[in-house]
C-alpha positions as CSV (number, residue, x, y, z in Angstrom):
1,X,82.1,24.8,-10.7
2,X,81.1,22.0,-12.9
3,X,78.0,20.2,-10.7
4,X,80.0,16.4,-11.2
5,X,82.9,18.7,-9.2
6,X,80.6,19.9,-6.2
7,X,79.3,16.3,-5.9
8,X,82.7,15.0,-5.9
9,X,83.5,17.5,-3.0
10,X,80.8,16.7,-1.1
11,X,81.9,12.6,-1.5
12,X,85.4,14.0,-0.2
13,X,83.8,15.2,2.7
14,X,82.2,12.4,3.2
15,X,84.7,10.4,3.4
16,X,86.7,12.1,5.6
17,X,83.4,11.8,8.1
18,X,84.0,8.1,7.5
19,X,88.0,8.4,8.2
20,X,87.1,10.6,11.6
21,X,84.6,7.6,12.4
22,X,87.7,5.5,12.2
23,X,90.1,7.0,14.1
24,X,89.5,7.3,17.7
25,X,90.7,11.4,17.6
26,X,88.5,11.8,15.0
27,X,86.0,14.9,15.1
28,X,82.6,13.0,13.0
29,X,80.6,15.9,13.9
30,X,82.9,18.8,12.2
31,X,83.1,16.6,9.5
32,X,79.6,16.5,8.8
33,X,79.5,19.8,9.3
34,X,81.9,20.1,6.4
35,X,79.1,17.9,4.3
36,X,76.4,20.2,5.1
37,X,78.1,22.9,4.5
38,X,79.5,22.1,0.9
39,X,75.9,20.8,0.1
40,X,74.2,24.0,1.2
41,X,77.2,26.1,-0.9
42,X,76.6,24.1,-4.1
43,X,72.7,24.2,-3.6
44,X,73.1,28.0,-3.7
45,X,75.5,27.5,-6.9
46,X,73.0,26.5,-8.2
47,X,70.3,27.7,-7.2
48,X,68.7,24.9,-5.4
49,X,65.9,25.5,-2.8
50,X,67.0,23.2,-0.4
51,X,64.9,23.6,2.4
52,X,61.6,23.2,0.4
53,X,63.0,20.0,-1.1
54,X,63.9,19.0,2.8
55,X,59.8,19.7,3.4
56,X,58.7,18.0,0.4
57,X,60.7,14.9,1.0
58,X,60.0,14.9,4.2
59,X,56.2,14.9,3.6
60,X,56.9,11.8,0.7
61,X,58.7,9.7,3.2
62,X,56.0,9.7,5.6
63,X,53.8,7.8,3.1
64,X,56.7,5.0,2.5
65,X,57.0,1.9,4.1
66,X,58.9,2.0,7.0
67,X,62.5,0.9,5.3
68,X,60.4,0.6,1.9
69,X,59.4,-2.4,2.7
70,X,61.3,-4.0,5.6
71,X,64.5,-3.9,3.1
72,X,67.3,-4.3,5.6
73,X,69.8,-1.7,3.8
């Protein structure tokens, strides 16, 4: 699958987390489980080592500003 696709997928999913959000039956949390899980399936598409990159950026945000820089978004 073309990597613009998985992205795209991932956005769907998204946006259904945002739809669930919404609606008052909505389930957010199987939603976002839906996000992690098409993130986790194209990382291993393409061969992505996502939980080093999760330690690594984890490390690099501790040395940011808090909000880099008191932004407010």
């Amino acid at each position: 699958m073309p990597f613009p696709v998985a992205i795209a997928l991932v956005h769907s999913e998204v946006s259904e987390a945002l739809a669930a959000d919404r609606n008052e039956n909505g389930d957010v949390a199987e939603e976002l489980a839906d996000v992690i899980l098409r993130v986790l399936d194209s990382a291993r598409t393409y061969q992505l080592d996502v939980p080093a990159a999760l330690v690594r950026k984890m490390a690099k945000n501790k040395l940011r500003a808090y909000r880099h820089g008191w932004k407010k978004y």
